[in-house]
N, C-alpha and C positions, 0 to 999 in steps of 0.2 A: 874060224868062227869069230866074228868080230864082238867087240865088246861094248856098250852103252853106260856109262856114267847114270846110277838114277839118285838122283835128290833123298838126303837121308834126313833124318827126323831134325839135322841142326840147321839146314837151308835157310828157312824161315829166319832164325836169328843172326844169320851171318848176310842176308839179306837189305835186313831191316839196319844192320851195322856199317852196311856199306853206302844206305842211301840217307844216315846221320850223318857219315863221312863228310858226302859231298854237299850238300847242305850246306857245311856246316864249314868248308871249304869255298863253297861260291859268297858265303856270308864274310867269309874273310876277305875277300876280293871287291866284294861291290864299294864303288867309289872310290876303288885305289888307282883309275884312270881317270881318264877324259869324262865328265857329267852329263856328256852328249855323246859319248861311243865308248864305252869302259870294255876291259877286257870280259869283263862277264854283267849280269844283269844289271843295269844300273836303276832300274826303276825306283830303289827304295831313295835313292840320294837326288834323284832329277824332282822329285816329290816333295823336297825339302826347300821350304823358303828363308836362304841366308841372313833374310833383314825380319825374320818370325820373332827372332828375341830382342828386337833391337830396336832403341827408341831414341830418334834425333831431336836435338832440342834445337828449339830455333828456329829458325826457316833455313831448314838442311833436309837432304833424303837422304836414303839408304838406296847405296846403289849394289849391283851384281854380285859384288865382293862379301855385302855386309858390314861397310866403311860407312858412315857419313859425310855426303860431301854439301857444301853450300852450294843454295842456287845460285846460278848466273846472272851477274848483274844486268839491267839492261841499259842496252844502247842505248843512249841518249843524243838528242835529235841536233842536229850542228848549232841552234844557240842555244841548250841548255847543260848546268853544269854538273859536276862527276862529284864523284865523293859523296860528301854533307849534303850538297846540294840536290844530290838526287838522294835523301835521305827519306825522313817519315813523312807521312802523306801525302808523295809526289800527285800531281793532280795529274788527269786524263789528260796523255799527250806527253809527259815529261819523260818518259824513255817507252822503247817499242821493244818485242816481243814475239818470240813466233806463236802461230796460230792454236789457239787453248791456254795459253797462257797470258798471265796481266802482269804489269809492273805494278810490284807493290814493294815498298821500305826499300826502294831502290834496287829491289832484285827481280825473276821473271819468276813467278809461282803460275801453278797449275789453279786452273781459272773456276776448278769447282773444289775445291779443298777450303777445309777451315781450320787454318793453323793455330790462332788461337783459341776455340771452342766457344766463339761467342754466337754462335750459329749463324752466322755469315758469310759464305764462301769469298775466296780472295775478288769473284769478281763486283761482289757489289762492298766490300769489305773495306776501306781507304788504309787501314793499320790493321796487318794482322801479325803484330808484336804486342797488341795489349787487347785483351778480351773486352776495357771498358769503353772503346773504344768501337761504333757500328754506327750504320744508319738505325736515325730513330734514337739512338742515347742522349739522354740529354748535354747540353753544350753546358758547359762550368768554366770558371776563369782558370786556366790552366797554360793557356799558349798552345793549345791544340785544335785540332778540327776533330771534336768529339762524335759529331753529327753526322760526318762526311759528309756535308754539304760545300766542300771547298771554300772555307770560310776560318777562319780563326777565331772562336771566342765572339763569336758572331750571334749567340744568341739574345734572349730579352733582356736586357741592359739590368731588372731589378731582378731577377731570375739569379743573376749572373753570381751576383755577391751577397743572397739579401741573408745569408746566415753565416755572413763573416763579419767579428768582431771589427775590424779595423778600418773599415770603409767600405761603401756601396758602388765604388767604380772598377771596372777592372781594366787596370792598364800594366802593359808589359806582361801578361800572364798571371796577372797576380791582386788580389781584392787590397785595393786601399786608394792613396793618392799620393801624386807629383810630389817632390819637396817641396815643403811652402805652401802646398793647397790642404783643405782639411775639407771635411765632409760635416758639416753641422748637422746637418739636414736628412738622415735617414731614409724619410720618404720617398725624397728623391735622387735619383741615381746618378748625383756628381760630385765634383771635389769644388763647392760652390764659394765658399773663403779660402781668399788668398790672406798669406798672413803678413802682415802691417806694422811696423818697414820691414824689409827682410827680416829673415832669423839671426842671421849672425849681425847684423847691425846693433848696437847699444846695447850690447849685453851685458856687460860692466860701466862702470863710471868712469876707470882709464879708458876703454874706446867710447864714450857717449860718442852721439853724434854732434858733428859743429853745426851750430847754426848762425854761427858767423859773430862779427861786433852789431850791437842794437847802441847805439850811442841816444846820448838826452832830450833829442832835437825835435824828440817824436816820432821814432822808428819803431816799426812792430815787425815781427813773424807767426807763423801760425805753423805747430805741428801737428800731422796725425797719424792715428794706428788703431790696431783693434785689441793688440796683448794675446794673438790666437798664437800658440795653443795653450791651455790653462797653466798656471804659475808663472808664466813668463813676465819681466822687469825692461821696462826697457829705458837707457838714459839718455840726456840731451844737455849739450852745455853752449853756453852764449858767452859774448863776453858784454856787461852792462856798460858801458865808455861814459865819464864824464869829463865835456865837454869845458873849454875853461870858461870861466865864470868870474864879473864882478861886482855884481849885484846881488846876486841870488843864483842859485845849484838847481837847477830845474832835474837835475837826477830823481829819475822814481820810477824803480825797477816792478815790472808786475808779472806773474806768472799766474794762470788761472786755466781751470777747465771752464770754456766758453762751451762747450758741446759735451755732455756726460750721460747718454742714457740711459736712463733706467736707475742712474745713482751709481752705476756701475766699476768710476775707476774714484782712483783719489792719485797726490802728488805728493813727491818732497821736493823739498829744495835745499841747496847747500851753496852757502856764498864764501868762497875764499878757496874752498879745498875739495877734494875728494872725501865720499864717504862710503862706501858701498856699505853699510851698514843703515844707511840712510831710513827711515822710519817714511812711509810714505800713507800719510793720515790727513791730508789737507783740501783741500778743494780751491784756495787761493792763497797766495803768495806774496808779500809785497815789501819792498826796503825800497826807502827814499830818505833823501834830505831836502826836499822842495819843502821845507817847515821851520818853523822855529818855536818850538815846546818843551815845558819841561815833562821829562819823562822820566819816573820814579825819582822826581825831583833833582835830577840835571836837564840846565839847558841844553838842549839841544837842534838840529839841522842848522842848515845854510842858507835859509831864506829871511831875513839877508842877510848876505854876508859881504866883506869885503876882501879885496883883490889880494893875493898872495903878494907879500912885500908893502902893503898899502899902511896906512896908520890905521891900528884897531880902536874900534870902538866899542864901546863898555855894551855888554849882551849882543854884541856879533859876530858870529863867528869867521875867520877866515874861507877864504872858496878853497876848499882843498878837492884835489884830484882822487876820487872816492870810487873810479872804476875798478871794475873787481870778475874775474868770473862767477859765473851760475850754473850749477850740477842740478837738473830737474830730469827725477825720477817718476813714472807712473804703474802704476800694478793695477789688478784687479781687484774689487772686494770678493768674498766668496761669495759664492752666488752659481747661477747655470752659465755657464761660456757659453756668446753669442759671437756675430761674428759683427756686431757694432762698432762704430767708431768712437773714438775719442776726438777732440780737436782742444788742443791747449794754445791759447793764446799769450804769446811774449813777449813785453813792450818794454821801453824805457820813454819815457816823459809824455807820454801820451795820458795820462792818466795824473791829476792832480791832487795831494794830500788837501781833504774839507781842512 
């Protein structure tokens, strides 16, 4: 008589303990192979996105692994150049790209992504390494193409700098002006005074500028400048020559502002020596000996006089040799800096003592 096994009251739990087992066994297993043919179910790991927690900075992906890797530069067209050069902003045309993708900061990005969230996708995008940067932003002096209109700093010229302290132009990337140019003028958008003579010309009294020998004969010069930018001094030195003489010293040195707008400059002057210290509170200038007066009761000039080595006579003086240098300083008064001129005129004997 054969015999049948029947199921007794523990089945159920010995059951239910075998199909935790396996369970709990294939759960050990899943993704300890291949993520495309595992020894057992793989579906919970094929399900799993590597690059879910993972955030590339920069114009980088996440590729298969869960790595970041940089995009690919693009090819660039046989005259144009690598590096730098295919740097920010490349314009349309300076490297190429396979099909969905654009060259952008000199790499190939996907042509509908906005790397930097300025909601611009890379293809209408020109820089997507700085979010203030899109079509439609406005253009500021910076050295960039803000706009993406293929343009640099290309917008309204008063736009550009009219709420930077230091100048209304924008050159090189940057609100102000040229060395030596200044911007008086706010209104309007240039660097409209040049400054008069150079900056570094005359800026002490050891380098004045030379304005050469003016001897007695009747020679003049004429200098000019404007003193831009505010406090600036600037110096000039001649040499006054006296000619020989046996009659009369026609020596009569004159320095004067012939041209002063506005009241604007004033002069010193210094005969024999350097002064930087020089006090410049004058408006005209003048030593001669084309006279013969007494002054603070001595006689004094050369006119007339007699011949050096000659026999003196009673109240004349000898022609003596009275050439000498002249340090002539000009400053401004305080006042509003303009970008006006000065014009100083410098003579020797052109001008005769009443």
């Amino acid at each position: 008589m054969s015999k049948r096994r029947v199921p007794g009251p523990g089945w159920p739990l010995l059951a239910a303990s075998a199909l935790a087992m396996a369970v709990a066994c294939a759960s050990s297993k899943a993704g300890s192979g291949d993520p495309d043919g595992g020894p057992v179910d793989a579906a919970v790991y094929d399900a799993e996105n590597p690059c879910a927690n993972v955030t590339c900075d920069g114009l980088a992906y996440c590729d298969d692994t869960g790595t970041c890797q940089p995009y690919p530069e693009c090819t660039p067209p046989p005259d144009a150049g690598v590096g730098d050069d295919a740097g920010v902003n490349p314009e349309p045309g300076t490297g190429t790209c396979p099909d969905g993708q654009v060259c952008r900061n000199g790499v190939c990005l996907p042509d509908d992504q906005d790397f930097d969230h300025d909601g611009y996708p890379a293809s209408s995008d020109c820089d997507e390494t700085n979010g203030m940067i899109h079509p439609g932003a406005p253009e500021i002096c910076n050295g960039l193409d803000d706009d993406c209109q293929f343009g640099v700093d290309n917008g309204d010229p008063v736009a550009l700098c009219e709420n930077d302290p230091t100048g209304s132009v924008c050159e090189n990337g940057s609100c102000g002006c040229l060395p030596g140019t200044f911007d008086l003028d706010p209104t309007i958008p240039n660097c409209e005074c040049v400054a008069a003579p150079l900056l570094e010309q005359g800026t002490t009294c050891a380098d004045a500028i030379d304005v050469g020998d003016l001897f007695d004969s009747g020679q003049m010069a004429t200098v000019t400048g404007n003193l831009v930018p505010m406090g600036r001094r600037t110096w000039y030195r001649f040499r006054g020559g006296d000619l020989p003489d046996t009659t009369c010293d026609n020596l009569h040195v004159r320095a004067w502002l012939a041209d002063n707008p506005g009241d604007q400059f004033r002069i010193g002057v210094a005969r024999g020596a350097c002064d930087e210290n020089l006090v410049a509170d004058l408006t005209d200038y003048e030593w001669a000996t084309d006279f013969r007066a007494s002054i603070n009761g001595t006689l004094s000039g050369e006119c007339p006089c007699t011949a050096a080595g000659g026999t003196p006579q009673q109240n004349v003086s000898t022609c003596a040799d009275d050439s000498a240098y002249y340090y002539v300083v000009v400053e401004r008064t305080s006042g509003v800096l303009t970008c006006d001129s000065y014009q100083i005129e410098l003579s020797n004997g052109v001008y005769d003592t009443p």
